[in-house]
Structure formats: structure tokens, C-alpha cells
C-alpha positions in Angstrom: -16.5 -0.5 -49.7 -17.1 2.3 -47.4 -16.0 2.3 -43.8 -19.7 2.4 -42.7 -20.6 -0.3 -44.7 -18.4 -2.4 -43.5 -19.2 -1.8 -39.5 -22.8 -2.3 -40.4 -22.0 -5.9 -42.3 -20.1 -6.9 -38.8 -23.2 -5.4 -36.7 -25.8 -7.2 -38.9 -24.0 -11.0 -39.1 -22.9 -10.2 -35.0 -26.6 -9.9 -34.7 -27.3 -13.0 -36.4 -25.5 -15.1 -33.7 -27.4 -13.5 -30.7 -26.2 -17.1 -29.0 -23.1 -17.5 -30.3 -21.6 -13.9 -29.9 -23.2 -13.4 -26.2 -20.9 -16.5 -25.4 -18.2 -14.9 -26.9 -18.6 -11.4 -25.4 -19.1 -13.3 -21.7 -15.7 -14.5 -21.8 -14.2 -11.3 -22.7 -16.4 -9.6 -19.9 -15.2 -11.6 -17.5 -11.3 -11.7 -18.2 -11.2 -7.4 -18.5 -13.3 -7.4 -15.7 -10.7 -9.0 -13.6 -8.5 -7.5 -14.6 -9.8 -4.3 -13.9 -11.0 -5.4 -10.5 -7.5 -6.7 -9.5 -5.3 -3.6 -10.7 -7.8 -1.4 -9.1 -7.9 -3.3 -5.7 -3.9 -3.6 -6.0 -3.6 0.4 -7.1 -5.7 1.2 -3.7 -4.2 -1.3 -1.6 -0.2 0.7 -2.8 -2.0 4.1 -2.0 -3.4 3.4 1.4 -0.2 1.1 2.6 2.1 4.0 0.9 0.3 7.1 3.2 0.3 5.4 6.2 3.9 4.7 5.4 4.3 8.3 5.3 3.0 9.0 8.5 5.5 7.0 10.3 8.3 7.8 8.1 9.5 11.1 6.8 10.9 11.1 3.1 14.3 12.5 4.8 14.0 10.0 7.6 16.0 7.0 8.5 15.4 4.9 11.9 18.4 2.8 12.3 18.5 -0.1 14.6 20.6 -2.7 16.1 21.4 -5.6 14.0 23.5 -8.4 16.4 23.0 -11.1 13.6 24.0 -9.4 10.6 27.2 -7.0 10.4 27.7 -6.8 7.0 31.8 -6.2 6.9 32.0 -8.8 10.2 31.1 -11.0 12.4 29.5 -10.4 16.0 29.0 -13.4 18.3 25.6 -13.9 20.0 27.2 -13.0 23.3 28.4 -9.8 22.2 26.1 -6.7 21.3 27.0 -4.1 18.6 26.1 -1.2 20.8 25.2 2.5 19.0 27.2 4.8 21.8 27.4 8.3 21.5 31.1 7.4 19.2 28.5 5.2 17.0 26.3 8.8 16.9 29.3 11.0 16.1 30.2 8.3 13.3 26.6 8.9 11.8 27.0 12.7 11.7 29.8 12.6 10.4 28.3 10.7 7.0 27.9 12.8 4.0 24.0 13.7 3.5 23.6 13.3 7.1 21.4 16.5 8.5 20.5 15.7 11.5 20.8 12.9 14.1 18.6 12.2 16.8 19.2 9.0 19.2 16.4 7.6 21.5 17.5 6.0 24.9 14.9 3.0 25.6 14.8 3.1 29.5 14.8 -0.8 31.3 12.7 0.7 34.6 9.7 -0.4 34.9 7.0 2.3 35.2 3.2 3.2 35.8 1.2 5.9 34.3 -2.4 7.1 36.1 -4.6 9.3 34.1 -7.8 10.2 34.7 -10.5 10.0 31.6 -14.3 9.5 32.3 -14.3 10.5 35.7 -12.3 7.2 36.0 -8.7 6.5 36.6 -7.0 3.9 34.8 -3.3 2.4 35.4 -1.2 0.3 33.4 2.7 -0.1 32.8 4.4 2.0 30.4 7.6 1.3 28.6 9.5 4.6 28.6 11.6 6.4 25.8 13.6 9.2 25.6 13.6 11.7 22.0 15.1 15.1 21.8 12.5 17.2 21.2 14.0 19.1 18.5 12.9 15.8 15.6 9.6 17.5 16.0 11.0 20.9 15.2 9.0 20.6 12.0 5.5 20.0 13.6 5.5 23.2 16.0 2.4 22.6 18.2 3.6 19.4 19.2 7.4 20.7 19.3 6.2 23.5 21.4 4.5 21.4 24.0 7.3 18.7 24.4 10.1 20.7 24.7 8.7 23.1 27.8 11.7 22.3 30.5 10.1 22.5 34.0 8.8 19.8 36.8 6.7 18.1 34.7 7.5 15.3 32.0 5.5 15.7 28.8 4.7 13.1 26.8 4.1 11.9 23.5 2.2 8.9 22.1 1.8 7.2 19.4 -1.3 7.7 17.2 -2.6 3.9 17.0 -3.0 3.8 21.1 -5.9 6.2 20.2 -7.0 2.8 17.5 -6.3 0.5 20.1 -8.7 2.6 22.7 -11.2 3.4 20.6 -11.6 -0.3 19.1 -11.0 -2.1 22.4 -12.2 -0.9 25.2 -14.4 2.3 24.4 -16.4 -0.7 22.3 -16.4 -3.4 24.4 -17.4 -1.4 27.6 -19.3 1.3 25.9 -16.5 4.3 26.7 -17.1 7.8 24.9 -14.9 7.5 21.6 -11.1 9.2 22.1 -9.8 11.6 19.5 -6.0 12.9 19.3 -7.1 16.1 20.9 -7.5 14.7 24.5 -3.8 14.4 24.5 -2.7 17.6 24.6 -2.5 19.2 27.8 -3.9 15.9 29.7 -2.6 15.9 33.3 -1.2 12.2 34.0 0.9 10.8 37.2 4.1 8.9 36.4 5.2 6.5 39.1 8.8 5.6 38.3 10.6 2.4 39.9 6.9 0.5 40.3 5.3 -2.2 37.8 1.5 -2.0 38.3 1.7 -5.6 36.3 4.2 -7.5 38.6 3.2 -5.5 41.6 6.7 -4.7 42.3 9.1 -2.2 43.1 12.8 -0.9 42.6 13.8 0.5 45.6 11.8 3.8 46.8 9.0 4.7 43.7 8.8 8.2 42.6 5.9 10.0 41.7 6.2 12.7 38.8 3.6 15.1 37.6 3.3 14.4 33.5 1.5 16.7 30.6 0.6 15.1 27.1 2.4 16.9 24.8 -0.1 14.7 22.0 0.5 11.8 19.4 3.0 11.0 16.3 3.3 8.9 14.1 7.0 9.0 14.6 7.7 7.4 18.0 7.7 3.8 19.1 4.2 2.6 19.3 4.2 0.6 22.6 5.3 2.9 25.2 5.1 6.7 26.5 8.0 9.0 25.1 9.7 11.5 27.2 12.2 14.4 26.6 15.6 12.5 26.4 16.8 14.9 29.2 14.2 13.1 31.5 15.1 9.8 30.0 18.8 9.6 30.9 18.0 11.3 34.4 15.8 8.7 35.0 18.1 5.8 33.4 21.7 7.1 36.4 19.0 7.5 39.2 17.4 3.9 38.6 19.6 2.2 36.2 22.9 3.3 37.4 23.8 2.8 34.0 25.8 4.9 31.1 22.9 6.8 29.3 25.0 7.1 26.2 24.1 3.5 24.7 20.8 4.1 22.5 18.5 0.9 20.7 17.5 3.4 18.4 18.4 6.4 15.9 16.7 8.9 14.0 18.6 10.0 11.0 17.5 12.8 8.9 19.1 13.4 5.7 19.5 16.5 3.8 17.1 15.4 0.9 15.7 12.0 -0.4 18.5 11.7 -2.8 20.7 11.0 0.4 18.4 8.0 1.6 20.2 5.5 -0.4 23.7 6.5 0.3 23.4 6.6 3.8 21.6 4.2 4.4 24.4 2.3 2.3 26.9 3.4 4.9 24.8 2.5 8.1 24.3 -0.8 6.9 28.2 -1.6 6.2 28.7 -0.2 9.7 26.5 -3.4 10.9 23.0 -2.0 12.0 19.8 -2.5 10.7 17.8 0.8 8.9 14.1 0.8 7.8 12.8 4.3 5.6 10.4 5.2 3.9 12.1 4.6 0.4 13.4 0.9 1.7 9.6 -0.1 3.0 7.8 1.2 0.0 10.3 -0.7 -2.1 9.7 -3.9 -0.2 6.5 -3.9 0.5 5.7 -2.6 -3.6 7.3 -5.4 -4.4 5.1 -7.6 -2.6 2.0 -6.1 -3.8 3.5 -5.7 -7.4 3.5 -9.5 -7.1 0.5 -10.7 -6.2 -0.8 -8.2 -8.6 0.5 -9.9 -11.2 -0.5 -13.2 -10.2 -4.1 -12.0 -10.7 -3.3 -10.5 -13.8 -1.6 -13.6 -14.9 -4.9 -15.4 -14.1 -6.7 -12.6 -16.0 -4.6 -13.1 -19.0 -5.6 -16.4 -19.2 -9.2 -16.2 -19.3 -8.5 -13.7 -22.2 -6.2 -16.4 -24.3 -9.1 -18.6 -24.0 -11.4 -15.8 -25.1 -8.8 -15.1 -27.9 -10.0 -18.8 -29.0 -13.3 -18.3 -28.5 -13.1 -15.0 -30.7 -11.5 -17.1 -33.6 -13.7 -19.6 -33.2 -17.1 -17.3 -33.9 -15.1 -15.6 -36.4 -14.0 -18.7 -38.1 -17.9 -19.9 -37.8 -18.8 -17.1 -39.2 -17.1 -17.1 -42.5 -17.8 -20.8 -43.2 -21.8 -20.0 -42.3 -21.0 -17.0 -45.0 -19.2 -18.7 -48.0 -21.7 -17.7 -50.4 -22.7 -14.0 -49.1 -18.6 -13.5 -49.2 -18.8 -15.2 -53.1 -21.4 -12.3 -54.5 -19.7 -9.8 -52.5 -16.4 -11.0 -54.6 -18.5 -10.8 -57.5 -19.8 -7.8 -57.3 -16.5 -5.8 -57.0 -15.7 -6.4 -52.8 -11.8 -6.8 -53.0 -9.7 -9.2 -50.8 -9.0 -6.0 -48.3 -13.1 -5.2 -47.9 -13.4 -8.9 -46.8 -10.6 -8.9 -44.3 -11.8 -5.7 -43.1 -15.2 -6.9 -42.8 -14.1 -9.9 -40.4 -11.2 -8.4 -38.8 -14.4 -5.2 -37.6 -16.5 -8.1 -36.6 -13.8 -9.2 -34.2 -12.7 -5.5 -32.9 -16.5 -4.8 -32.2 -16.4 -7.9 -30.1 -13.5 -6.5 -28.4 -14.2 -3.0 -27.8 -17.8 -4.0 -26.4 -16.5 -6.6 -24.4 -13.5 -4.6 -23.2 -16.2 -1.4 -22.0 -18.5 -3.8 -20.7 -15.8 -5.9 -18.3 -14.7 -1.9 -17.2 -18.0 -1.2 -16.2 -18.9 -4.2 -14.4 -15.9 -4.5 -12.9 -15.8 -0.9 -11.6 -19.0 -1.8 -10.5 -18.0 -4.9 -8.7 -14.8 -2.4 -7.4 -17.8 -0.5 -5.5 -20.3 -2.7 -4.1 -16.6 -4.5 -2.6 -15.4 -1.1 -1.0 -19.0 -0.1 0.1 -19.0 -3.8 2.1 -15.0 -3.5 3.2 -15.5 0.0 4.5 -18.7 -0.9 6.6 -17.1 -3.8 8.6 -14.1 -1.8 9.4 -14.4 0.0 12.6 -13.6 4.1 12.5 -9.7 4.1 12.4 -7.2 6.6 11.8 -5.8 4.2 9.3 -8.9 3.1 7.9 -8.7 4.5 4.0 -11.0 6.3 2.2 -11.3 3.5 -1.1 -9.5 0.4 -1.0 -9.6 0.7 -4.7 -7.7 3.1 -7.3 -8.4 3.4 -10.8 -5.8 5.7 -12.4 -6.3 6.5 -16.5 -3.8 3.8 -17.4 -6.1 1.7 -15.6 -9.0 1.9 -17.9 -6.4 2.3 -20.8 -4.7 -0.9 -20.3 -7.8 -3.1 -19.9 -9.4 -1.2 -23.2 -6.5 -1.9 -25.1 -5.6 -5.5 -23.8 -9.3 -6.4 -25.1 -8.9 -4.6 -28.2 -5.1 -6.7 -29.3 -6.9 -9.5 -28.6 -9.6 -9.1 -30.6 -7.4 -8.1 -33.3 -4.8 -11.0 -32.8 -8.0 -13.2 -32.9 -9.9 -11.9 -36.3 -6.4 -12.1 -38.2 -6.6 -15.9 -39.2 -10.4 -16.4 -40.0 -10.8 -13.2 -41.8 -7.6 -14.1 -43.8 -9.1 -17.5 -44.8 -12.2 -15.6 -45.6 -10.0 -13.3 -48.0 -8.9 -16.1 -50.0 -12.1 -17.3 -51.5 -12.4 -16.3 -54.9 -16.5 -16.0 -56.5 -16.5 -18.9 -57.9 -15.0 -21.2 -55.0 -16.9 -19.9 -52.2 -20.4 -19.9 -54.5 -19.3 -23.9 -55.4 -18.4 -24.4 -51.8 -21.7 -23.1 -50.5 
């Protein structure tokens, strides 16, 4: 039998069992869709997690932070503090595939900032930071601004305070929406020694003259960061302390091939490191799983529509004993009448398999269009919180075409063994 005859014998007897197969076909729909709809969701949720990852972190980047808990090659007691001291910061250079390193000096004194913004002036403590400008030699407007050495402190902040503003108080008491614009070159006052909060004081305040530099991505997000030259100035004349003992360190490495090894060598040192390579790992892991749970789930609605395939086919060839006995007897060999049944199931397959893409893309729409409308304007707020990359479409297609397959193979079998004469006595 020809190729085309043999589609159109499945298309006619599908036909037949308009009930039946639409059953059939339902269950099918429903596990691809899924399917589709969760590895799209997951594929979107990796992209938009993994570029906001990349914000913060540079590929070459390492932040390194204390770790009193957890030493790695020994113990620390709870009383005692592994400290990263300008030795700890010549250790770090001193690593193979270690570029660059840049420690920040988190100051204790308690500070206020004033800024005027809407003819209004607004203060508020500030935590205080000190970075060397030259870790934003890379970004040269912002690098230009922040490293200007004169009477004024610049500043840099992170770029989620302009998320915070925008979705606190510009909407709750109807303030003009901020961009990351208004930063740079933004006069601000910055009263050292006095908390604003506590309404208290360390000896005699000081008032300094400020200039926003603008935002990254790359400094701590509560707080205002300084020039490091300011910062340990600021930490002798108020702290009386040793500026040389840093909570942080930024670690850039020659090339992302480095990330692992150095961060390897940190860690047996006893501190803590976070990267862009270590979060993606950890937090694609975590997303890798639940993806799988829902594909798991998937799966199973499929097995049972793997049954529900062998079941029509099955039907099917016991409601055609004697149309399968005349087409034995009229020359059809074993091979036409697998093929014949084995079609009828991969036409199932492939229509249910397009049709669960379709809707579930569908579905993957009508979700992001509602997601994306009760999410307020953020600088983190993505584009699509779905993804469909080809093997996307290519998985689901072919996942619903197996199991069609796997499911024809014993009825259409059974179906092949009838000789003329048995299946015309059967009938």
C-alpha cells in the first residue's frame, strides 16, 4: 500500500471516533501543554534572574566576605573575628589569576544625608562605605565623576534605591517618578558624627558638601558610597580606629577561567565569596529543580495519555477485525497493517503535540500580559517572564510524538497478526 493510502485509512477510522479520539487528543493537549508552559516559564524565569545577576556581578568579579563560622582549614571561636587587614589584601594579590583587588572599608559612624528633590528636603541616616574609585575604571562616566579629588565627597548609590523611591514613596504620596539621571551631579549635605534616627551625636557633627557621582549595580545596596580616601579619613577622625580592617573585597580576576580557582583559594583561606559563576550555579540549580518537578508532573499526564492512546488504538482494531480480514485478503501485508495503526497513533501525536504548543504558548501570553501589568515600572522588572528557545518546541514535539509511537506499537502488532480468515470468523 501506498504511503498516502495508508494516512488516509488512519484519517478516515480517526474520524470515525469523533468522541473517542477528541478524548484521546485532550489528554495529550493538556500534558505538552504543560509542559511547554512550565519550561517556558522556567527558561524566562533563568534569563531574567541570570541578567540581573549580571548587573551586580561582573563575569571577572568576586566579592569576598567574612566568614567567622566557617574556616575551611580551621577553626575560629565566636569571640574571635577573622579580620581581612591590608596582610589579608596583599595575600589576595598575590593569588595566581588575581588582576585586581579592591577592598571596601564599611565605616561604624553614624551619619545623615540632606538633599533637596521637589523643592523639598528630605533627611535620613546613611550607612557609609568607602570603594576606590578605580573598580569603576571600566564604566568612565561614572569613574570620571567619583574619582574628582577636591572638598566635596561624591557619591554613589545603588540602583534599587531608585526601585525603592519610585515604588514607595513617589506612589504612595504622589512624588514625580525618579530616574538614574537625577543622580549625577545632585548637590547633597553630609552631616557626619549625627544620627537623624536616634537624634544623637558623636562629639562635634561635621557638615560636608556631597555630589552624586550616580548609581551601580556594584556597591552595597543600603547605604551611600564614598571614595575610600574619604572613608578612612572619616573612620581616624571619628573612629579612632585602624582603617586597614575591610568587611568586604572586590576581586577581579584576569578572565572567567580564574573564577573557580580563586575563589578555591579564598575559601581555604576561611572567607566567604559570592560571583557571578557561584550564584548562577546555585540559584540554576534551584530553578533546574522545580523545573523538573513540573515536568515530572507533565510526564505523567502523558504516561496516562500513552494508555489512553493504546486504548483507542486497541478499540480500534477489535471495532475493525473484519475491514483488517479483506484488507489481508486482498493482498495488504502484515507491515501495511502495522503501518496503518502505528499512523493512526503518530497522527494522534503530532496533532496533539502542535495543539498542546499552541495553547500552551498561548496560555504563556495571556500569563505574562497579566504578570507584567501588576508589576510596578522597575529597573528589574523583565521584559517576558517566559522563554521559548527552539529546543523548547522541539522537545515537547518530539516527547508527544515517542509516545504516540511507544503507544501504537502493541495494538497495531496484535492487529498484524490476524490472518483473512481469523479476523473475517472473528468478526
Amino acid at each position: 500500500m501506498k504511503l498516502k493510502d495508508i494516512i488516509y485509512f488512519a484519517y478516515l477510522n480517526l474520524k470515525k471516533r469523533k468522541l473517542r479520539t477528541s478524548f484521546t487528543l485532550l489528554s495529550v493537549v493538556i500534558g505538552i501543554l504543560a509542559m511547554f508552559f512550565f519550561l517556558g516559564l522556567g527558561e524566562g524565569t533563568k534569563k531574567t534572574v541570570f541578567t540581573e545577576i549580571f548587573k551586580s556581578y561582573s563575569l571577572k568579579q568576586i566579592i569576598v566576605k567574612n566568614d567567622y563560622l566557617n574556616t575551611a582549614i580551621f577553626k575560629v571561636k565566636k569571640d574571635q573575628k577573622l579580620q581581612m587587614t591590608d596582610d589579608i589584601i596583599t595575600r589576595f594579590r598575590q593569588i595566581s589569576g588575581v588582576k585586581e583587588v579592591y577592598p571596601v572599608l564599611t565605616l561604624k559612624t553614624p551619619a545623615t544625608i540632606r538633599i533637596s528633590l521637589f523643592n523639598m528636603r528630605f533627611e535620613s541616616d546613611v550607612p557609609l562605605f568607602g570603594l576606590d574609585p578605580e573598580i569603576f575604571v571600566d564604566q568612565p562616566d561614572l569613574y570620571r565623576m567619583f574619582s574628582v579629588k577636591d572638598d566635596k565627597v561624591r557619591g554613589i548609590l545603588h540602583g534599587k534605591v531608585i526601585d525603592y523611591f519610585n515604588a514607595g514613596f513617589a506612589e504612595n504620596y504622589n512624588f514625580p517618578l525618579l530616574n538614574k539621571d537625577v543622580a549625577v551631579g545632585k548637590t547633597f549635605d553630609l552631616i557626619l558624627g549625627r544620627s537623624t534616627i536616634l537624634n544623637s551625636q558623636i562629639g562635634e557633627y561635621k557638615l560636608v558638601s556631597g555630589i552624586g557621582a550616580g548609581f551601580s549595580d556594584r556597591v552595597p545596596v543600603m547605604g551611600l558610597t564614598i571614595p575610600i580616601s574619604w572613608a578612612k579619613q572619616i573612620a581616624l577622625e571619628y573612629e579612632n580606629r585602624d582603617s586597614s580592617v575591610y568587611n568586604m573585597v572586590y576581586i577581579d580576576v584576569k578572565s572567567p577561567e580564574d573564577i573557580s580557582y580563586v575563589t578555591k583559594q579564598i575559601e581555604d583561606m576561611g572567607f566567604r565569596t559570592e560571583s557571578a559563576l557561584k550564584i548562577q550555579e546555585e540559584i540554576g540549580s534551584v530553578i533546574q529543580n522545580i523545573i523538573n518537578v513540573f515536568s515530572i508532573i507533565s510526564l505523567i499526564i502523558l504516561v496516562v495519555s500513552l494508555f489512553s492512546i493504546t486504548n483507542t488504538v486497541s478499540m480500534s482494531v477489535i471495532m475493525r477485525t473484519k475491514e483488517i480480514g479483506i484488507m489481508r485478503a486482498i493482498g495488504a501485508t502484515r507491515l501495511d497493517i502495522i503501518n496503518i495503526f502505528m499512523i493512526e497513533s503518530l497522527l494522534i501525536g503530532v496533532i496533539g503535540g502542535v495543539l498542546g504548543i499552541l495553547f500552551g504558548y498561548i496560555l504563556g501570553l495571556i500569563s505574562d500580559y497579566y504578570l507584567l501589568s501588576i508589576i510596578p515600572e522597575l529597573s528589574f522588572k523583565p521584559i517576558s517572564f517566559f522563554y521559548y528557545p527552539w529546543w523548547v518546541f522541539s522537545f515537547c514535539f518530539m516527547v508527544s510524538v515517542i509516545i504516540s509511537l511507544i503507544a501504537g506499537v502493541i495494538p497495531s502488532r496484535q492487529a498484524a497478526k490476524l490472518t483473512p480468515i481469523k479476523a473475517l470468523m472473528l468478526h
